[in-house]
N, C-alpha and C positions, 0 to 999 in steps of 0.2 A: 180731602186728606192733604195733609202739607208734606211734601215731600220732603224737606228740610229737616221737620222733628220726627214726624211718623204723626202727628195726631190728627185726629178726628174731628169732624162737622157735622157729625150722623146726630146730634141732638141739640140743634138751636131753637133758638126762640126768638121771634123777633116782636118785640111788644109785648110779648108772654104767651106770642099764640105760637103752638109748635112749628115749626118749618123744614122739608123734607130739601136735603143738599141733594143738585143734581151730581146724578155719576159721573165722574173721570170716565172716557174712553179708555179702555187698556190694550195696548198691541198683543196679538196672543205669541208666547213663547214656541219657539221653532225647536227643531232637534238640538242647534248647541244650545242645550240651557246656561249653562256659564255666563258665555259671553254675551248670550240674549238679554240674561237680565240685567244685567249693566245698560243695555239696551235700551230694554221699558222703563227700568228708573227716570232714564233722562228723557224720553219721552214722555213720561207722564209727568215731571217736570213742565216740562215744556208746555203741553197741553195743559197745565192748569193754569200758569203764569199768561201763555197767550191768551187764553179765556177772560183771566183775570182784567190782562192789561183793554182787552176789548171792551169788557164793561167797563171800567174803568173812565176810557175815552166818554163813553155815553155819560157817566155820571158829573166829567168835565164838563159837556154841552152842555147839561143842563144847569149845571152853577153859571156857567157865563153867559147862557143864555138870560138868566134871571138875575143876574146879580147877584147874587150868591157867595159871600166870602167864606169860603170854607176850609177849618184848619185839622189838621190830623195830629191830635195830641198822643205822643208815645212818650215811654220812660219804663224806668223798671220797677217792680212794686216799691210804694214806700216814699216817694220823694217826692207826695206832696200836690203829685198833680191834681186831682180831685178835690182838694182845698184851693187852689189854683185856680182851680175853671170857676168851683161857685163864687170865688171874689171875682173872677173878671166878669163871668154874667150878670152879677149883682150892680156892678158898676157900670156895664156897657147898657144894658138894656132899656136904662131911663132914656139914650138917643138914639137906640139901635135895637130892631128887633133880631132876638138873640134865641134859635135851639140849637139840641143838644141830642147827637146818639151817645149813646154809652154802650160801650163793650166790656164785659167781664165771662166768664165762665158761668157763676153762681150772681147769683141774689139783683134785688133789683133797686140796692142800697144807695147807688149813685144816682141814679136818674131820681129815685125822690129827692135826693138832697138837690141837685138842680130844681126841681117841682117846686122845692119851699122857696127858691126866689124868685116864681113867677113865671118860669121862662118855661115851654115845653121842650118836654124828654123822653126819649124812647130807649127801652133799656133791649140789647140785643146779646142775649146769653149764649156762648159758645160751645159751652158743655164741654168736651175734652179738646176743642181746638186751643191754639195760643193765642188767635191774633185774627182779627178782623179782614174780612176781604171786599172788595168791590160788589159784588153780588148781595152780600148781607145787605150793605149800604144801598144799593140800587130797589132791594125790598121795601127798605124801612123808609127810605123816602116821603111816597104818598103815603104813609101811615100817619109821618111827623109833620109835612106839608110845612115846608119850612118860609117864612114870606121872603116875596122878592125884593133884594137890595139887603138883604139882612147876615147876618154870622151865622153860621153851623159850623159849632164845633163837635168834633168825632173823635172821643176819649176812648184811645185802642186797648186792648186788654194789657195791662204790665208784662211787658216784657220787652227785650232788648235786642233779641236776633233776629225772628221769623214777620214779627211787624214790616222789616225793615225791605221785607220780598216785594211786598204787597201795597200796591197803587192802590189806591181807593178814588182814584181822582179827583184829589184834594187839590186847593189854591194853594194850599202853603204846610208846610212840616214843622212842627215845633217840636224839638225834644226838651226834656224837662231832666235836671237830674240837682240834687239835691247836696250841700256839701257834707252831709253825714256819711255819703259815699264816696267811693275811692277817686283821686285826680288823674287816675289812670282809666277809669271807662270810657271816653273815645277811643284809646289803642285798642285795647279789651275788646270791643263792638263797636270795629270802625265801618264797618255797613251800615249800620243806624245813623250814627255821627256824620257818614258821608252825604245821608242823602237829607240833613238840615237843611231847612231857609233860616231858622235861628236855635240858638241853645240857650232855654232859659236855667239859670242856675238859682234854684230856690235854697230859700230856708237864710237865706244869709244874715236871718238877725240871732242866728246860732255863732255863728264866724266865733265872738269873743271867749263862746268855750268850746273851740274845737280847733286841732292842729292844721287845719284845713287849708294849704296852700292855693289861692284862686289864679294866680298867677301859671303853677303848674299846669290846673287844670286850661286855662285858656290856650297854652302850649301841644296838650293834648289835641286840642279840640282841633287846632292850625296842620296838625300833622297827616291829618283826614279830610280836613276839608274848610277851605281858605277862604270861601264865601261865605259862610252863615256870621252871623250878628248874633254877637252872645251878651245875652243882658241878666243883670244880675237884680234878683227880686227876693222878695219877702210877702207869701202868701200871707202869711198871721200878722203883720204890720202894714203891709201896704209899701213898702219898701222898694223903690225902682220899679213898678206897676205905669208911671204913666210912660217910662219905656216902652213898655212894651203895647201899651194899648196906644199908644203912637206908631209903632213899627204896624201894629194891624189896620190902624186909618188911612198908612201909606198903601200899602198893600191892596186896600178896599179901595180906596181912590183909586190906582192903575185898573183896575178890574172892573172900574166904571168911568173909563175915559175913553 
């Protein structure tokens, strides 16, 4: 359970085979219930995200142990990421081998559209959760067996807030947002924004019909967080794509240095 939104884990799937979420520990409430349960909230808080961040660690190991470049694609529904990733895996994979988890709620719509370009994919369905955790990822691992020295990307479910809790322990954070959306979303969700390595801003072969300030948006993006590298692309053209797939060679060279 995420303490954040309220939602649920109780029906994943990972690969398509059901997966049963270990229990949250809960402290039992004492005489003052009031003030206890303000109590347990933050504890069980607590107890998930330590959990979290401990598998988490282990999932590191194993990327650096292996060589392993692995990037945690977030955004909010809509902008594009999923067009995104099949053009960079279609592209990378001729010199890089390249998998893919997928996170969504329902269907297992994206990991085939990764499948048609050859590259394998594991689709790990949340059911009424929002957002992918270390534990899902540390399952689906030895399922996808991803080879050493290669890319795994980890497309989280859309969304903007509760992703942004959750280590998966990833190489690197990409957020994705798109200019058909507001130049205000890193203020809006600046825990997401804050915790980029880069912000890819798609769809810009839209720019010439839309009011879309980029300038804005890079201002936005500065007010949150002064390190990430925001590069501007075009999934449906190819548009500022070797940006970024340069930004992922530097990235993958330090992690094999």
């Amino acid at each position: 359970m995420c303490v954040t939104c309220g939602c649920h884990s109780d029906a994943v799937k990972i690969g398509g085979i059901d997966y049963t979420f270990p229990a949250v520990t809960q402290p039992a409430l004492g005489a003052h219930a009031a003030s206890t349960e303000a109590r347990r909230i933050v504890q069980i808080e607590r107890d998930i995200l330590s959990k979290n961040d401990a598998e988490a660690e282990a999932n590191r190991a194993f990327f650096r142990a292996n060589g392993i470049m692995s990037v945690n694609l977030v955004s909010s529904p809509g902008s594009g990421k999923t067009t995104l990733l099949v053009r960079s895996v279609a592209d990378l994979m001729p010199m890089i081998p390249v998998a893919v988890i997928e996170g969504d709620q329902q269907t297992s719509n994206d990991a085939e559209r990764i499948r048609a370009t050859g590259a394998p994919a594991l689709q790990i369905n949340t059911g009424r959760g929002c957002h992918l955790d270390s534990h899902m990822v540390a399952r689906a691992l030895p399922l996808l067996a991803p080879r050493p020295q290669s890319y795994l990307f980890i497309e989280n479910v859309g969304n903007l807030v509760c992703p942004s809790a959750f280590d998966l322990g990833e190489g690197a954070r990409a957020v994705v947002i798109s200019v058909t959306e507001g130049e205000d979303k890193p203020v809006k969700y600046p825990d997401m924004f804050a915790s980029a390595d880069v912000v890819l801003v798609n769809k810009i072969d839209l720019l010439p019909h839309l009011s879309f300030d980029v300038a804005a948006l890079e201002g936005s993006v500065r007010k949150v967080n002064r390190r990430a590298e925001i590069l501007k692309v075009s999934a449906t053209t190819g548009a500022g794509l070797e940006n970024w797939y340069g930004w992922l060679a530097a990235r993958r060279a330090a992690l094999l240095a």
